[in-house]
Structure formats: C-alpha cells, structure tokens
Gaussian input, Z-matrix of N, CA and C with variables (Angstrom, degrees):
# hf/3-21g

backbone

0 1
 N
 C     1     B1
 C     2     B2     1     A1
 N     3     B3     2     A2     1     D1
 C     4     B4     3     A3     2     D2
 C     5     B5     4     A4     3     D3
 N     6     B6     5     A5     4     D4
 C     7     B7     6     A6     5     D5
 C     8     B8     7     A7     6     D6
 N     9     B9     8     A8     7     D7
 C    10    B10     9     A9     8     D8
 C    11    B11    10    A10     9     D9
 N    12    B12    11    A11    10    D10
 C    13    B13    12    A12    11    D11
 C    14    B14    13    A13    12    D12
 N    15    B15    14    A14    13    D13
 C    16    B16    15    A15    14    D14
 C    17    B17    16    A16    15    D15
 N    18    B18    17    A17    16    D16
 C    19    B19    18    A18    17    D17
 C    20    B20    19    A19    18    D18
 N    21    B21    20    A20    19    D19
 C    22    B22    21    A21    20    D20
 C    23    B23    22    A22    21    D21
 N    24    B24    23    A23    22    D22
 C    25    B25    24    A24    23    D23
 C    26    B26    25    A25    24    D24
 N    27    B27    26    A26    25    D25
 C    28    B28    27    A27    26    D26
 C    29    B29    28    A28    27    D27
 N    30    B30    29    A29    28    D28
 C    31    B31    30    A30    29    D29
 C    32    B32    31    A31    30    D30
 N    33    B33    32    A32    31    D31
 C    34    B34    33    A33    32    D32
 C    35    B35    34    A34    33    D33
 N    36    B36    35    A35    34    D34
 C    37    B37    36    A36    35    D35
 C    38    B38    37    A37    36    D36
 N    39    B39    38    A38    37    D37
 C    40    B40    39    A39    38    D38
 C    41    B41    40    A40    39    D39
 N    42    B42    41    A41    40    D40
 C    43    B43    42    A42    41    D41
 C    44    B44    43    A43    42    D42
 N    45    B45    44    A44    43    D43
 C    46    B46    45    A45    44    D44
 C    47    B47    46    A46    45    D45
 N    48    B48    47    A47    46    D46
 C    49    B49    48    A48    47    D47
 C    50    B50    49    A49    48    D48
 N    51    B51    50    A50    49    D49
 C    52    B52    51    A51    50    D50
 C    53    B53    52    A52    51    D51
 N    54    B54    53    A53    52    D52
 C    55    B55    54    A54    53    D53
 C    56    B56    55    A55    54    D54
 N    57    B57    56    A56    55    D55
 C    58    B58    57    A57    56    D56
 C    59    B59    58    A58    57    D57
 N    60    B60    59    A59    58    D58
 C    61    B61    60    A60    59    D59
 C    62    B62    61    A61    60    D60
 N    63    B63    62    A62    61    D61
 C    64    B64    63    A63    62    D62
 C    65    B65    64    A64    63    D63
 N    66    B66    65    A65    64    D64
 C    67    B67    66    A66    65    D65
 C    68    B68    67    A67    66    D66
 N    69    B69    68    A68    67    D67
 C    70    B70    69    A69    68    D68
 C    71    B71    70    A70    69    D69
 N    72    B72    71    A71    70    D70
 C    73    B73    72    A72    71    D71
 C    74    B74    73    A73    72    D72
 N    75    B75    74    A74    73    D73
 C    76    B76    75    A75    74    D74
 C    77    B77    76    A76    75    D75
 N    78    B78    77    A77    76    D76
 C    79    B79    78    A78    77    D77
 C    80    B80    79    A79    78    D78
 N    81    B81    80    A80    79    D79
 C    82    B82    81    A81    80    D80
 C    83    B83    82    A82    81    D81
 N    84    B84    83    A83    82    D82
 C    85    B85    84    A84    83    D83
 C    86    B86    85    A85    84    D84
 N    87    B87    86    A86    85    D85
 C    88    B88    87    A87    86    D86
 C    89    B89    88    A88    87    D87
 N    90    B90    89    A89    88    D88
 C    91    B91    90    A90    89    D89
 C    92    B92    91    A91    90    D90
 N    93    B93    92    A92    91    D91
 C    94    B94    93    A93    92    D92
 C    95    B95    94    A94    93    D93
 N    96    B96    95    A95    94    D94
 C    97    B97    96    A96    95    D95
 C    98    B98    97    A97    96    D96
 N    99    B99    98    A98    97    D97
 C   100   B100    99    A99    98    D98
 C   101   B101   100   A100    99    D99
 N   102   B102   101   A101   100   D100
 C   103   B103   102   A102   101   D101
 C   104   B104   103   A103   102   D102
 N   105   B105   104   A104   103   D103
 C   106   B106   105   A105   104   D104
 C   107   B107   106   A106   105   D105
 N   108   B108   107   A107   106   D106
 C   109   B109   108   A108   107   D107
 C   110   B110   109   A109   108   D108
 N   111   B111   110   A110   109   D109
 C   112   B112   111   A111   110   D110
 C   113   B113   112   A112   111   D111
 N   114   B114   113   A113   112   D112
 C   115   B115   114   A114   113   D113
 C   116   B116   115   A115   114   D114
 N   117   B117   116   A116   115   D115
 C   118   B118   117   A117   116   D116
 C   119   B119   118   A118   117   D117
 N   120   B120   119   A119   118   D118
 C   121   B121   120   A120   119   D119
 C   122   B122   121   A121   120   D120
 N   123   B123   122   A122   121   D121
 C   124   B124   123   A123   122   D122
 C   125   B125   124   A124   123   D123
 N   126   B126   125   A125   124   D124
 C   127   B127   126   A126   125   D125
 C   128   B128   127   A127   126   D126
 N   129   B129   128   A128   127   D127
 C   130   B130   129   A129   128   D128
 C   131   B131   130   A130   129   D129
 N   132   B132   131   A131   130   D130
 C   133   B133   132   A132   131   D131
 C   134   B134   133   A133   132   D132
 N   135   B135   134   A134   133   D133
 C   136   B136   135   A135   134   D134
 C   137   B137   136   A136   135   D135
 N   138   B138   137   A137   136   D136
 C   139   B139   138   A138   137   D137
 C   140   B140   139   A139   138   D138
 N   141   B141   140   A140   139   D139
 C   142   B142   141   A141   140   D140
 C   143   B143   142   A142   141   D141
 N   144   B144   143   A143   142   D142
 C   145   B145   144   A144   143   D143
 C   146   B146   145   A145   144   D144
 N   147   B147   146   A146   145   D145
 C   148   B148   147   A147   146   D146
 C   149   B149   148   A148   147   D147
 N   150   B150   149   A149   148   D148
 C   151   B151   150   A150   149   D149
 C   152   B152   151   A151   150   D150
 N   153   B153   152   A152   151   D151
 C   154   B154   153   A153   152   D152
 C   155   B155   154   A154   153   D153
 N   156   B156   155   A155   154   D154
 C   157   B157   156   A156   155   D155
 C   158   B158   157   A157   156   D156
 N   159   B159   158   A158   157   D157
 C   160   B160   159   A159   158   D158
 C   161   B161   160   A160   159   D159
 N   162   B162   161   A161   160   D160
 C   163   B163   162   A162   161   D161
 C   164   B164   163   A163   162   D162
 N   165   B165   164   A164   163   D163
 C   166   B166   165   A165   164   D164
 C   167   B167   166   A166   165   D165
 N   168   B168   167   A167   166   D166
 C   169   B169   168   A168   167   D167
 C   170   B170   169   A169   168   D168
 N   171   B171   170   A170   169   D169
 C   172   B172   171   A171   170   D170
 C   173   B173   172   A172   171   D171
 N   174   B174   173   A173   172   D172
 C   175   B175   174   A174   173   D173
 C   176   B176   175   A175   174   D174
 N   177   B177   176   A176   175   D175
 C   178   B178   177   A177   176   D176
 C   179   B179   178   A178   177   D177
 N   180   B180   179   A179   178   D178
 C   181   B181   180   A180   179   D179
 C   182   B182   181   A181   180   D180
 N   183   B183   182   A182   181   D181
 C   184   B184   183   A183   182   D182
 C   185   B185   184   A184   183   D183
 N   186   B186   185   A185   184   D184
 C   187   B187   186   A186   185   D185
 C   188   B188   187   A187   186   D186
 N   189   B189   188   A188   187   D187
 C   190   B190   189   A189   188   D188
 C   191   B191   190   A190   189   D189
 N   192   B192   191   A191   190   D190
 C   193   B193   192   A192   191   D191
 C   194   B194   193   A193   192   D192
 N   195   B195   194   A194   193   D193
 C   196   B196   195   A195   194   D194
 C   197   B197   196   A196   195   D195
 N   198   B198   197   A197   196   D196
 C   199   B199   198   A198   197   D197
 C   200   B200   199   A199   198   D198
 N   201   B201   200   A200   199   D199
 C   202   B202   201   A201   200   D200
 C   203   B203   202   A202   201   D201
 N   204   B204   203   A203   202   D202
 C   205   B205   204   A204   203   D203
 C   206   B206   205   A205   204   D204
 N   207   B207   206   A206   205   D205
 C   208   B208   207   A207   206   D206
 C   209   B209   208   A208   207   D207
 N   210   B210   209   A209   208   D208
 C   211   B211   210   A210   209   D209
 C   212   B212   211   A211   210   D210
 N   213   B213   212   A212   211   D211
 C   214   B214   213   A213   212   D212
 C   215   B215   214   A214   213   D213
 N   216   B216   215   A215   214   D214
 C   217   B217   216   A216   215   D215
 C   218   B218   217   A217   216   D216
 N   219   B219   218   A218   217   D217
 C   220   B220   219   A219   218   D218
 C   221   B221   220   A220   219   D219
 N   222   B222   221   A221   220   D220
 C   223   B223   222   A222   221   D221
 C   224   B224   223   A223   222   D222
 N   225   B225   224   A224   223   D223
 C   226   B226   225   A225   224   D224
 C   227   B227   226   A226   225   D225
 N   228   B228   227   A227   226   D226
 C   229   B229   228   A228   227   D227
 C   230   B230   229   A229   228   D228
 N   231   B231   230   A230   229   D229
 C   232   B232   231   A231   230   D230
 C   233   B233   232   A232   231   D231
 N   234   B234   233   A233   232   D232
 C   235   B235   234   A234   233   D233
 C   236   B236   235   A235   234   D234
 N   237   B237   236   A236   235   D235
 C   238   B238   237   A237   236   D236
 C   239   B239   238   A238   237   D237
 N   240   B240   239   A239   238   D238
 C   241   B241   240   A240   239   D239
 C   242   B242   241   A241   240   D240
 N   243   B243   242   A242   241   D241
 C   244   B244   243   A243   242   D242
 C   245   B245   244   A244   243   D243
 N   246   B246   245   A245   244   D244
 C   247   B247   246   A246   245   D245
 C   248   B248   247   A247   246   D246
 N   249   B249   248   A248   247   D247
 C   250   B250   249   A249   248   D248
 C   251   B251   250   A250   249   D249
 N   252   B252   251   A251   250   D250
 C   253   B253   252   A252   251   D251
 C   254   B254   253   A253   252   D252
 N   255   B255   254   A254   253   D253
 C   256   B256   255   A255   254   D254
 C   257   B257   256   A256   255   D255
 N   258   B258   257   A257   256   D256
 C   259   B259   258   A258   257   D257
 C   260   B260   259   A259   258   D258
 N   261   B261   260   A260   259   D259
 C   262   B262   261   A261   260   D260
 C   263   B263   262   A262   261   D261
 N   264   B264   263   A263   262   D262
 C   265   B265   264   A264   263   D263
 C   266   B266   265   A265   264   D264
 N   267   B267   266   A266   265   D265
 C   268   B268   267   A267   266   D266
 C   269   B269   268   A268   267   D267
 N   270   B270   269   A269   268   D268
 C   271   B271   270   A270   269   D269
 C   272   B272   271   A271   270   D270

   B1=1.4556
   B2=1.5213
   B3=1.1854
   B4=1.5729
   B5=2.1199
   B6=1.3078
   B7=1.2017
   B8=1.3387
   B9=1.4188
   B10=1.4017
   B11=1.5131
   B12=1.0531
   B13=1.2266
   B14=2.2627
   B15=1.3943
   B16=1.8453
   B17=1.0714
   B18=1.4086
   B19=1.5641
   B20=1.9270
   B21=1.4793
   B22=1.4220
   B23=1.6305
   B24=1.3962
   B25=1.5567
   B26=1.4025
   B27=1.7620
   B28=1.0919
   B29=1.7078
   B30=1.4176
   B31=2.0727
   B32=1.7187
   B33=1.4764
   B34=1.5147
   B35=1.6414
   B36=1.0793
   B37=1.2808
   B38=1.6287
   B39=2.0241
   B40=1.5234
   B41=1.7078
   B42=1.1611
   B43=1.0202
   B44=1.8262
   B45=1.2686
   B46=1.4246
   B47=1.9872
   B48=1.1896
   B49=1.5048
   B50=1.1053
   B51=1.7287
   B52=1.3706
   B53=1.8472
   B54=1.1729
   B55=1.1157
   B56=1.9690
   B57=1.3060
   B58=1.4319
   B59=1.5171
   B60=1.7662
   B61=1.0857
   B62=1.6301
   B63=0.9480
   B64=1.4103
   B65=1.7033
   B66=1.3231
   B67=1.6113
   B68=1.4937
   B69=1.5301
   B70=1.2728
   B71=2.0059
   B72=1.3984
   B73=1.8310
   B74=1.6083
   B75=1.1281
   B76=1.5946
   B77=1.4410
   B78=1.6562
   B79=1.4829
   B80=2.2088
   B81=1.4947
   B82=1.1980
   B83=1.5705
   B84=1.6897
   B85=1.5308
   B86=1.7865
   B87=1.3573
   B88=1.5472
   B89=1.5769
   B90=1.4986
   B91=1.6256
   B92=1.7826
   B93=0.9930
   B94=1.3682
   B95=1.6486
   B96=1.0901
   B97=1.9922
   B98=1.7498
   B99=1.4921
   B100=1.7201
   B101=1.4628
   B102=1.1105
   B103=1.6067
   B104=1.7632
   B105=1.8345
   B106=1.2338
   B107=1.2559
   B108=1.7879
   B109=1.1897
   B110=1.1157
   B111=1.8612
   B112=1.2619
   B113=1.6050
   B114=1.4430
   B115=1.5073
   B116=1.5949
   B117=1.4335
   B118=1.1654
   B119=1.4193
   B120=1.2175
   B121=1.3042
   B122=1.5519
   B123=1.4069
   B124=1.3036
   B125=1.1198
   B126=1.2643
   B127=1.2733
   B128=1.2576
   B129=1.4808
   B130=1.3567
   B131=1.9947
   B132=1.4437
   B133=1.2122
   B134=1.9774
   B135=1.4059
   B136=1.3939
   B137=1.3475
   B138=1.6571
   B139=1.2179
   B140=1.4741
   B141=1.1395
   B142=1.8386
   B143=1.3252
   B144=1.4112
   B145=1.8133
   B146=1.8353
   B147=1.0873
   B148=1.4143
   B149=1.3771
   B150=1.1341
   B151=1.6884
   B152=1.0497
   B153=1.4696
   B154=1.6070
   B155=1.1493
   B156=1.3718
   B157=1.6114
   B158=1.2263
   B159=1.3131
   B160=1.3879
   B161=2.2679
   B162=2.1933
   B163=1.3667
   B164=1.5160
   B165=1.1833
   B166=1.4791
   B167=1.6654
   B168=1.2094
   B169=1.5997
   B170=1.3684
   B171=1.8524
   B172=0.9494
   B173=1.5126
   B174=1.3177
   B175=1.9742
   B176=1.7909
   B177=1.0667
   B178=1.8496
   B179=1.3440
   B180=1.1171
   B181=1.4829
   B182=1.7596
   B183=1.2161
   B184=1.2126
   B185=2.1763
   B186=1.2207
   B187=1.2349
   B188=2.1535
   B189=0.9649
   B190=1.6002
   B191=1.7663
   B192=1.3449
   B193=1.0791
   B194=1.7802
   B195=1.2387
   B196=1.4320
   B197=1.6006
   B198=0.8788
   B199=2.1294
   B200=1.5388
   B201=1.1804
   B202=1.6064
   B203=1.6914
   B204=1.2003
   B205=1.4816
   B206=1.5135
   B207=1.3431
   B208=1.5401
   B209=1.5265
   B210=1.2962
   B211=1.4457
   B212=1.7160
   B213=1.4606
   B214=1.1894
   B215=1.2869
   B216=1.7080
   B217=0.8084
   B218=1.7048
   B219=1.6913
   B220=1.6239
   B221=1.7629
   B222=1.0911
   B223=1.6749
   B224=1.4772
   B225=1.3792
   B226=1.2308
   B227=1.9934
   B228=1.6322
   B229=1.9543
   B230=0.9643
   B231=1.2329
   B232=1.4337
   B233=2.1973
   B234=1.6071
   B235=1.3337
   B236=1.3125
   B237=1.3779
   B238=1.5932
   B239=1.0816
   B240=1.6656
   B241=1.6284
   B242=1.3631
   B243=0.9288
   B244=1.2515
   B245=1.7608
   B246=1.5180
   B247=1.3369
   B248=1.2688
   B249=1.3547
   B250=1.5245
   B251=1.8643
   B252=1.5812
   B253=0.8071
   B254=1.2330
   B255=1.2771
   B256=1.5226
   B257=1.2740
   B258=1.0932
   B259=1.7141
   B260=2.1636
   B261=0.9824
   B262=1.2590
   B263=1.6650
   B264=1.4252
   B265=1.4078
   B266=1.8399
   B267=1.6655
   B268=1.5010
   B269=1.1953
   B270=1.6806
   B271=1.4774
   B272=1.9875
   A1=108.20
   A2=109.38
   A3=110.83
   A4=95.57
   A5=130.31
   A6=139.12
   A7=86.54
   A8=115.39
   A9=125.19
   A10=149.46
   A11=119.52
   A12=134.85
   A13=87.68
   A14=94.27
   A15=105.02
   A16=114.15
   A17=126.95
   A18=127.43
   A19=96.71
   A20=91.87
   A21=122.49
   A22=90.70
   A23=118.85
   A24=142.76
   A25=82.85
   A26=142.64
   A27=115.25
   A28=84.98
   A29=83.43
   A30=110.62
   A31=102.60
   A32=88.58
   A33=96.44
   A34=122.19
   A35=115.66
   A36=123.13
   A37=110.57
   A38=109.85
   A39=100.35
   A40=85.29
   A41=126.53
   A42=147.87
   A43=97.30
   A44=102.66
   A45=109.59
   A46=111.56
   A47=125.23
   A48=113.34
   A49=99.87
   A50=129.75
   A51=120.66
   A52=86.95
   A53=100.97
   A54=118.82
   A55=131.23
   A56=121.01
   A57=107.09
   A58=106.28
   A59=100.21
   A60=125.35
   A61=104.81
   A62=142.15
   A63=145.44
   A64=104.06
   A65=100.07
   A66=120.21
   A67=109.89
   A68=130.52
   A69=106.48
   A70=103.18
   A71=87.56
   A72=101.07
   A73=96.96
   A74=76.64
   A75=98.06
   A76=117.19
   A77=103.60
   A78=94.30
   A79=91.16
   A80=100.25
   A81=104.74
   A82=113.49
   A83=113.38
   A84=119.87
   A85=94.63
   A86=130.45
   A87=113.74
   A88=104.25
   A89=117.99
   A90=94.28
   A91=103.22
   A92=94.85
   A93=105.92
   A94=139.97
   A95=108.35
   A96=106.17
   A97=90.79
   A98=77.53
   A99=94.01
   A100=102.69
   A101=127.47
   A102=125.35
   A103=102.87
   A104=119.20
   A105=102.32
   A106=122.54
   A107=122.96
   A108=133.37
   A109=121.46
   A110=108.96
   A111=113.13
   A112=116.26
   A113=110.42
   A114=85.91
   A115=96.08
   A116=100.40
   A117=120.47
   A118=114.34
   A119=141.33
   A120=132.47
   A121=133.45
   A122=110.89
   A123=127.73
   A124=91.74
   A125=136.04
   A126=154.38
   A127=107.59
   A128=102.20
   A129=122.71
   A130=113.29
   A131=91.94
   A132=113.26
   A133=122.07
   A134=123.38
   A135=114.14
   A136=108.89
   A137=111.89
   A138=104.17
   A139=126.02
   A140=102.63
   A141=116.88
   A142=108.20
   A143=100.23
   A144=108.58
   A145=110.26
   A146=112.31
   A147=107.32
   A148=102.55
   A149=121.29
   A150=111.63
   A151=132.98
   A152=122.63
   A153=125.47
   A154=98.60
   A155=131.75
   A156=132.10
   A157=96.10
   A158=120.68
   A159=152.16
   A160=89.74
   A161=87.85
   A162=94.90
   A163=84.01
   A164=119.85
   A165=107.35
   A166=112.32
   A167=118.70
   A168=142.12
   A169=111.31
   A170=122.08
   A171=148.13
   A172=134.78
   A173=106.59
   A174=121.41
   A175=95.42
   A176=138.45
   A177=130.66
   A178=108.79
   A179=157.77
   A180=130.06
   A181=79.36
   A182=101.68
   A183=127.17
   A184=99.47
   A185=110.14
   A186=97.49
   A187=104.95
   A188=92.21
   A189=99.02
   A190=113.76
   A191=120.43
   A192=126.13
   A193=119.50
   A194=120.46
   A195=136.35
   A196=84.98
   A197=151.68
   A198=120.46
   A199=81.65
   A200=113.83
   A201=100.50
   A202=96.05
   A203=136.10
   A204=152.04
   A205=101.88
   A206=108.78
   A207=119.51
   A208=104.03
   A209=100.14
   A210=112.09
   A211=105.59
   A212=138.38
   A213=148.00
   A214=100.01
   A215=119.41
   A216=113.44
   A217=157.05
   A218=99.78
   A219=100.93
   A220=81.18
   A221=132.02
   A222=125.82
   A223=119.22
   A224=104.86
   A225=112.30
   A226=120.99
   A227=97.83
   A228=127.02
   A229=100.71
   A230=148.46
   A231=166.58
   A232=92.69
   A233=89.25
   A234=98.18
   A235=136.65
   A236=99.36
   A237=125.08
   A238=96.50
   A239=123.05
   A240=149.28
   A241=119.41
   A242=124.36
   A243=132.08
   A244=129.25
   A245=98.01
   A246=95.63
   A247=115.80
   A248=112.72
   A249=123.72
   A250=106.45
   A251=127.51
   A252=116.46
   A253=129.78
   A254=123.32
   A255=134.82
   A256=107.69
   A257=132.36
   A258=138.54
   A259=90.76
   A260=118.54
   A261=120.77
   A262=150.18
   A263=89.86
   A264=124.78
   A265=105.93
   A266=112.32
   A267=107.85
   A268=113.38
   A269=127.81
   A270=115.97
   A271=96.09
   D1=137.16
   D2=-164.36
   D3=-125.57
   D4=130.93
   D5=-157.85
   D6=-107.74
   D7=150.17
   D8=145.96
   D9=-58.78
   D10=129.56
   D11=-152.25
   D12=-52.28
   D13=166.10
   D14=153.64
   D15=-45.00
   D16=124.35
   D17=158.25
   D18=-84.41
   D19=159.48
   D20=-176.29
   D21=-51.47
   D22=159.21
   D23=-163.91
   D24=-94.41
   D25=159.18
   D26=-172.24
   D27=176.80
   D28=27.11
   D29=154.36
   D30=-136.22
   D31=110.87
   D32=170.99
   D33=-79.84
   D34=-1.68
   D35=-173.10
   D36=-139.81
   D37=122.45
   D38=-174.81
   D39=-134.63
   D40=177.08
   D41=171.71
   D42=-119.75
   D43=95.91
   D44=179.13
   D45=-98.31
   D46=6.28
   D47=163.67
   D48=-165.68
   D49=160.96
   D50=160.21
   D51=-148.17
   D52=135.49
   D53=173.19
   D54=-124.38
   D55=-131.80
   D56=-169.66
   D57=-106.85
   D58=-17.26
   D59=-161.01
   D60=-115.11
   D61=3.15
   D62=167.18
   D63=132.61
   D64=-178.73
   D65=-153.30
   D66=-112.58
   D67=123.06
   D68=172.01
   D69=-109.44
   D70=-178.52
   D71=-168.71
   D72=-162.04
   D73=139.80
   D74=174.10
   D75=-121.44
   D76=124.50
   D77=-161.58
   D78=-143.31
   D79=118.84
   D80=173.70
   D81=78.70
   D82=21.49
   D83=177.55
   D84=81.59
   D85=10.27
   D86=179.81
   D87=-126.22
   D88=116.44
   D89=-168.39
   D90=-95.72
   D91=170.59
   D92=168.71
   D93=-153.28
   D94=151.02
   D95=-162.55
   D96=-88.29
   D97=148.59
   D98=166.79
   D99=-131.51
   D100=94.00
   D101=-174.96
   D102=-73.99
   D103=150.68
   D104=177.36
   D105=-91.16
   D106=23.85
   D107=155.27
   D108=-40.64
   D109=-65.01
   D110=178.34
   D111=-102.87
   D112=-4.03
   D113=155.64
   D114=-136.51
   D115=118.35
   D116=170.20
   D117=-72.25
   D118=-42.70
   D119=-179.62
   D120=-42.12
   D121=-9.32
   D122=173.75
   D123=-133.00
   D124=83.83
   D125=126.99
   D126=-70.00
   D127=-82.55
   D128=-153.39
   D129=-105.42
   D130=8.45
   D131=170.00
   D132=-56.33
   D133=132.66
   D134=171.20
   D135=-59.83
   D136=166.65
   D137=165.96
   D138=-95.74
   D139=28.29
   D140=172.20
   D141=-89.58
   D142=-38.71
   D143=179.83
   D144=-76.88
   D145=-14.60
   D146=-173.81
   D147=-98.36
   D148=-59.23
   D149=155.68
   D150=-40.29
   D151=-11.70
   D152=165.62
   D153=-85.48
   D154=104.90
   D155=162.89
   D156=-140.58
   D157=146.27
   D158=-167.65
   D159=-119.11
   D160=149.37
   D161=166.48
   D162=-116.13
   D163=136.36
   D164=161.35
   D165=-131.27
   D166=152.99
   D167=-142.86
   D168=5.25
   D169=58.97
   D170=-172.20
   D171=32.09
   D172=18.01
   D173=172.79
   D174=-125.67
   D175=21.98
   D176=-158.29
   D177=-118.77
   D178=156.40
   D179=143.04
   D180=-131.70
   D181=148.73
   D182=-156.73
   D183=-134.43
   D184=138.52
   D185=167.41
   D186=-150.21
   D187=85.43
   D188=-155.90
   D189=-53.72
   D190=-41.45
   D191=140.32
   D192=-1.88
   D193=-73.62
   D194=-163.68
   D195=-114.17
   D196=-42.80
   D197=173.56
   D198=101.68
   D199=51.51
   D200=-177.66
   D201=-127.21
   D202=151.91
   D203=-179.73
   D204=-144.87
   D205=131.82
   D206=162.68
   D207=-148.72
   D208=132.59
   D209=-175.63
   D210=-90.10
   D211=139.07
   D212=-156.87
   D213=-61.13
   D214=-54.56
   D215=162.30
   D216=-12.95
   D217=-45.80
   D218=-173.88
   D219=-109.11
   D220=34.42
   D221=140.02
   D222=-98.54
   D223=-20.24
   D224=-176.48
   D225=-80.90
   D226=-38.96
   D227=152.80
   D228=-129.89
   D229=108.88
   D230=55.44
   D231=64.08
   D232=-82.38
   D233=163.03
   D234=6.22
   D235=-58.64
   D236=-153.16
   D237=-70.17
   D238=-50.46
   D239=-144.17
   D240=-122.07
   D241=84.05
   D242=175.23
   D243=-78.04
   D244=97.75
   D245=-165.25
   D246=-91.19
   D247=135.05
   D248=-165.25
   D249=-112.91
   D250=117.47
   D251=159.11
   D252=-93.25
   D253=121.32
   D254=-171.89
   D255=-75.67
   D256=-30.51
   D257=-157.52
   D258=-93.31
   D259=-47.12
   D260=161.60
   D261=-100.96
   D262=4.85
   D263=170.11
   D264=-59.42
   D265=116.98
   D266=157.24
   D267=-21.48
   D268=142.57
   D269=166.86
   D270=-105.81

C-alpha cells in the first residue's frame, strides 16, 4: 500500500513562535515579527488568544479574542500606520 504524497498547505496564515519579546506569523510564505514594543496588546495576552487570528477578505488579520485588527498592510510599512495605544497611552 503506497499513501499519498503532502497535499498543498492550504492555511495561509500560522503563528509560528511567541516568545518574551514578541510573536512571529507567517502569513502568505512571508513571516513577520511583531515585537510587544509596538504592539502591546499581546503582551500580556494567553497563548490561546494569539493563536486565534482570523485572515479576513484576505488583507485583515483579525484576532477576536483581544479586539485587535491589523491590516497587512502596516506590517508590510510600519510607517504608513501609526499605532496608537489609548488604553496605555500618557493621558
């Protein structure tokens, strides 16, 4: 009896490490760091909630758990997007 070969990967989006120092993910064969400098919201996040991430209508990452949205975009220029935390923001 001879088994079938690997089928194609057919999750474009993984959360491949999380550490003390931020989280990486791989999304579309390109990975990328999320340090919790600039995103604080998964700091102190479980790691059930960080592994719950959603792609949604294929530019979104979504992680409903934590109320968090990041568009692919400001991973791609940082620049562009300036993320402001309000919940830890000087008042």
């Amino acid at each position: 009896m001879t088994s079938l070969g690997l089928g194609k990967d057919i999750s474009p989006l993984e959360i491949t490490n999380i550490s003390r120092h931020g989280i990486w993910l791989i999304l579309h064969d390109k990975e990328y760091y999320l340090p919790y400098k600039k995103y604080p919201w998964f700091r102190n996040a479980r790691i059930s909630e960080i592994i719950d991430v959603e792609l949604l209508h294929g530019f979104h990452l979504y992680w409903p758990e934590l109320d968090v949205d990041l568009e692919i975009a400001s991973l791609e220029d940082p620049s562009q997007f300036p993320l402001i935390d309000t919940q830890t923001r000087d008042n």
